[in-house]
GUKE-711789 format. One line per field, with one value per residue: x, y, z of N, C-alpha, C in turn; residue number from 1. Coordinates in nm, 2 decimals. Layout:
BEGIN
n.c1	X_...
n.c2	Y_...
n.c3	Z_...
ca.c1	X_...
ca.c2	Y_...
ca.c3	Z_...
c.c1	X_...
c.c2	Y_...
c.c3	Z_...
n	NUM_...
//
This chain:
BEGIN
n.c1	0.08_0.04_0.14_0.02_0.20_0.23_0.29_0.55_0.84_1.12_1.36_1.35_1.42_1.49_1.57_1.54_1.27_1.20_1.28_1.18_0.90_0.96_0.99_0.69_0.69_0.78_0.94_0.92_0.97_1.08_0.96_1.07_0.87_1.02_1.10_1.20_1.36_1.49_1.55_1.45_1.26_0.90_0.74_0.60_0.54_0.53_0.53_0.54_0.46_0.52_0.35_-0.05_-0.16_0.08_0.09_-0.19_-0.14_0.06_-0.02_-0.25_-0.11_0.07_-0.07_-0.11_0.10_0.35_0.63_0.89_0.78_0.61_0.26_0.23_0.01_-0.11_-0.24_-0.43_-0.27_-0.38_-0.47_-0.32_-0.56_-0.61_-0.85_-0.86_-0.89_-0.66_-0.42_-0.33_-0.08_0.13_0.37_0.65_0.78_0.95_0.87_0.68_0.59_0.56_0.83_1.09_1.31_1.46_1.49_1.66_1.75_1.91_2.31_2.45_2.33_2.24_1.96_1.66_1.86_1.94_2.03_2.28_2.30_2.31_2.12
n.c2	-0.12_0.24_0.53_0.86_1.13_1.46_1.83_1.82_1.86_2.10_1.96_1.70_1.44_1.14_0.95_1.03_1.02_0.75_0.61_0.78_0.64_0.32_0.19_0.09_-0.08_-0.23_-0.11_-0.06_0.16_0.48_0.81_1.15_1.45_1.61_1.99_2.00_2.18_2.32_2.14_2.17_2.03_1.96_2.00_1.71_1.38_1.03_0.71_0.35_0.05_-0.28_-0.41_-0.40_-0.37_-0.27_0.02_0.09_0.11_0.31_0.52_0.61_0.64_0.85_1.01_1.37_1.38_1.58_1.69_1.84_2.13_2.07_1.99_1.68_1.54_1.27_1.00_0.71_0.66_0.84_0.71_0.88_1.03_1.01_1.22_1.43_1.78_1.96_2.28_2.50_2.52_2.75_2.99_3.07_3.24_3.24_3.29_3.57_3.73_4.00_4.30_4.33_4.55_4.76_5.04_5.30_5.50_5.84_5.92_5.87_5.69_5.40_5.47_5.67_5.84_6.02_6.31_6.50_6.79_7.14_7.36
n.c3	0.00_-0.08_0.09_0.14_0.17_0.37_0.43_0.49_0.66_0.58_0.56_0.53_0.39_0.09_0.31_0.59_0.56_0.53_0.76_0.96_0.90_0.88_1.17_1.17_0.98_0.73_0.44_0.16_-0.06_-0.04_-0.11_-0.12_-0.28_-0.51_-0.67_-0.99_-1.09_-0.87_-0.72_-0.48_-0.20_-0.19_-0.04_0.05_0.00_-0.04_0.08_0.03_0.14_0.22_0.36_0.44_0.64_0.85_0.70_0.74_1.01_1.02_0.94_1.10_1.37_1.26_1.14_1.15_1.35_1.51_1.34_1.40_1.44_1.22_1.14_0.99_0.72_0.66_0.47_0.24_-0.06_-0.34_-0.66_-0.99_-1.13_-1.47_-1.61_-1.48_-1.42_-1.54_-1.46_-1.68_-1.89_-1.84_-2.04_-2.03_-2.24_-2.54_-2.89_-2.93_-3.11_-3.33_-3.26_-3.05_-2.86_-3.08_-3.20_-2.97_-3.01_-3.13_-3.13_-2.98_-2.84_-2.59_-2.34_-2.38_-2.52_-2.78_-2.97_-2.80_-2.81_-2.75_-2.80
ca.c1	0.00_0.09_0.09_0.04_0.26_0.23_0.33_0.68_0.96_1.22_1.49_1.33_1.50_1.41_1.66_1.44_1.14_1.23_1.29_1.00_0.80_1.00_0.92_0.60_0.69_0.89_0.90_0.96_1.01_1.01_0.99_0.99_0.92_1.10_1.13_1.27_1.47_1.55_1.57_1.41_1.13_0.80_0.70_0.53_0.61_0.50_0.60_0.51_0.46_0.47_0.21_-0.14_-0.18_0.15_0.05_-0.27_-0.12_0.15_-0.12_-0.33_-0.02_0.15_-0.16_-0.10_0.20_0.41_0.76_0.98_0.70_0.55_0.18_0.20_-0.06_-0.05_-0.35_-0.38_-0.24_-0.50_-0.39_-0.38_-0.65_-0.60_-0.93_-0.84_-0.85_-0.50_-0.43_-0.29_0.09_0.22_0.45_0.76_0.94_0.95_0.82_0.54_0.59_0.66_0.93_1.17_1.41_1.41_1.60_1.68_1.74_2.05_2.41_2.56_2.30_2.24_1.78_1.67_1.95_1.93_2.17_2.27_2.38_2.25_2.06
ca.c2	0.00_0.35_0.65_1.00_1.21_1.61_1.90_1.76_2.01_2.11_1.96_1.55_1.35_1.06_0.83_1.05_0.98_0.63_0.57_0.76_0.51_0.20_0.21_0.00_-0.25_-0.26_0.00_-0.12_0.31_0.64_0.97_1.27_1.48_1.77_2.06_1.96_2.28_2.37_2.03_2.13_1.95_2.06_1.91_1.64_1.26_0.88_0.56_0.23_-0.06_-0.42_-0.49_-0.32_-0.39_-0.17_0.11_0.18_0.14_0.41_0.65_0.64_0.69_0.95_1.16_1.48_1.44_1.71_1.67_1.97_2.19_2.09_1.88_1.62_1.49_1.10_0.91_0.67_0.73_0.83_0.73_0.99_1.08_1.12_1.29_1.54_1.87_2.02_2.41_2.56_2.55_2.86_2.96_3.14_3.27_3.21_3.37_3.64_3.80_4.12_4.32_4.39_4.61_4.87_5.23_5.38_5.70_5.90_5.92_5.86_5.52_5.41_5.49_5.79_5.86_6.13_6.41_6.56_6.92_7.20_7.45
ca.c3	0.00_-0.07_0.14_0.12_0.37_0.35_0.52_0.56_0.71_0.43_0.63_0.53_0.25_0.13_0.40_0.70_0.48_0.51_0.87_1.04_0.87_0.90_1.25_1.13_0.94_0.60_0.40_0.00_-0.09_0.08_-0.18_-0.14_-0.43_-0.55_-0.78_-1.16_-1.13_-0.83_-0.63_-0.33_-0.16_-0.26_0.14_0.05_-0.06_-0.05_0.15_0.01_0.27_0.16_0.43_0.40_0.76_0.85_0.65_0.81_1.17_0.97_0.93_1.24_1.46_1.21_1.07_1.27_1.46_1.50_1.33_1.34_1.41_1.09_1.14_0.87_0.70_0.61_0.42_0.17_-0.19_-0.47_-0.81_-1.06_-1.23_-1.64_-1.62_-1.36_-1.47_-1.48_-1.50_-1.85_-1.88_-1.87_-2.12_-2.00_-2.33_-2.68_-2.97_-2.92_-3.20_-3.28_-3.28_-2.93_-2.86_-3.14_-3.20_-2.90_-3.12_-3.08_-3.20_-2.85_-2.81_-2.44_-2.30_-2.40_-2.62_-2.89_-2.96_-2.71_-2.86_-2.68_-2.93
c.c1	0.09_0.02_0.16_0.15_0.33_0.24_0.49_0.76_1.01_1.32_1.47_1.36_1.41_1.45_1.55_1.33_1.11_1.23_1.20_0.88_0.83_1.00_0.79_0.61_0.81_0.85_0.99_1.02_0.97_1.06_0.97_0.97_0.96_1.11_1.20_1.37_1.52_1.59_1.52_1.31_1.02_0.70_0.58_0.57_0.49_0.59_0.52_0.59_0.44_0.35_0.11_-0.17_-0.10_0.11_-0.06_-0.25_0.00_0.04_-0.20_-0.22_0.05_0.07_-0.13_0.00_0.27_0.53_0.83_0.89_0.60_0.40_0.17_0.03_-0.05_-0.23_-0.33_-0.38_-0.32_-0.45_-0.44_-0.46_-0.65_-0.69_-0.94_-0.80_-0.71_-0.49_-0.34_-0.16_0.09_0.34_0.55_0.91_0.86_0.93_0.65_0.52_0.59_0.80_1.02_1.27_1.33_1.51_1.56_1.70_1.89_2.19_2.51_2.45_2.26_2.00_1.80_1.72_1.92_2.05_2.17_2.33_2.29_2.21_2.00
c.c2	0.12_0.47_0.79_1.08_1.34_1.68_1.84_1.91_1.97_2.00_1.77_1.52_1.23_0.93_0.87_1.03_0.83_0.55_0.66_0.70_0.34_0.13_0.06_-0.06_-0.18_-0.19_-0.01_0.04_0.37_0.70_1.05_1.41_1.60_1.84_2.00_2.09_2.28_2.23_2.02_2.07_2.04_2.06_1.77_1.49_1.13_0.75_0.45_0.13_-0.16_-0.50_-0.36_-0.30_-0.25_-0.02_0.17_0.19_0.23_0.54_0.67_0.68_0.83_1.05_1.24_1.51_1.56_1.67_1.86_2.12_2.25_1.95_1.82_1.56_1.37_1.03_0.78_0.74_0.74_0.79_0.82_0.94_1.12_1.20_1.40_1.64_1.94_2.16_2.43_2.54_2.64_2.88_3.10_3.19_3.21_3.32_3.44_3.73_3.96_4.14_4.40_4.48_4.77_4.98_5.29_5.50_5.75_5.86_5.83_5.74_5.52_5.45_5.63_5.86_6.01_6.22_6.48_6.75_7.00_7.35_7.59
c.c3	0.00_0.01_0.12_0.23_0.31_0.47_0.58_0.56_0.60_0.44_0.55_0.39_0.26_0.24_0.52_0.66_0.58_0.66_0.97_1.07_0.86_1.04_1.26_1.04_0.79_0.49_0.29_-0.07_-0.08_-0.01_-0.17_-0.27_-0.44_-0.68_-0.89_-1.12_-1.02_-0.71_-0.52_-0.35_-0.19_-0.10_0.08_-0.02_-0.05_-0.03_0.07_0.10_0.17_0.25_0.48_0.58_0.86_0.78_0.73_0.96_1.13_1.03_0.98_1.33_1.38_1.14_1.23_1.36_1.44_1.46_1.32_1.31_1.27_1.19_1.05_0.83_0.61_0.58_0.29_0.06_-0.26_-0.59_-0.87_-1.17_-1.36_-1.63_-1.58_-1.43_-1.43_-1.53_-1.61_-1.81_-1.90_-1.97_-2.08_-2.11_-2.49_-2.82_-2.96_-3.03_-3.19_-3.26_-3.08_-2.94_-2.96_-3.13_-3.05_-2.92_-3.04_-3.16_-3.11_-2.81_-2.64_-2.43_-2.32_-2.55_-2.70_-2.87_-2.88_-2.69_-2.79_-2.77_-2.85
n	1_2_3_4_5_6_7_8_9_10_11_12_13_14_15_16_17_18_19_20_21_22_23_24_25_26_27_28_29_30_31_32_33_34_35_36_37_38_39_40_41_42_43_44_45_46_47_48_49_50_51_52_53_54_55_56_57_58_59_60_61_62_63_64_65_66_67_68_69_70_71_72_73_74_75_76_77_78_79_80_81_82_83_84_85_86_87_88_89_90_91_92_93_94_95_96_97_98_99_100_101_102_103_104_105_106_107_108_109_110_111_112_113_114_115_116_117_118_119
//
């Protein structure tokens, strides 16, 4: 069985993942997941138990505790949903057409710019 386990402090990898929940019984893999870019934890992960038994005596003792002045929250895992609405990608860049930049105007170049002679 898989579980949920949110609200985790920054500080938990997946080895402390691993061994808060080994505890109760045998614990096949602890993840927690993290940023593509920047590597941190996002706080939140998933233990897999090889016994369904273990798992829910996981997450009756461990919904709510307090680790690290963080209160986790531990249930079981949902699978994802293809159907589940997911929000727009964002698009950070590319071609928007149009033209950027442009004449700055002037002889001497630089914002602003233009001649700077005094008439």
């Amino acid at each position: 069985m898989k579980i949920y386990v949110g609200n985790l402090p920054w500080t938990v990898d997946d080895e402390k993942l691993e061994s808060m929940f080994s505890t109760y019984g045998e614990v096949a893999e602890a993840t927690v997941i993290k940023d593509k870019f920047s590597g941190r934890s996002k706080g939140f992960g998933f233990v897999t138990f090889n016994d369904d038994a273990a798992a829910q005596k996981a997450i009756a003792e461990m919904n709510d505790k307090d680790i690290e002045g963080r209160r986790l929250k531990v249930n079981e895992a949902k699978p994802m949903d293809p159907d589940r609405p997911r929000p727009p990608r964002r698009d950070f860049g590319g071609d928007r057409g149009g033209s950027r930049g442009g004449d700055r105007g002037g002889s001497r170049g630089g914002y602003g710019g233009g001649d700077r002679r005094r008439f």
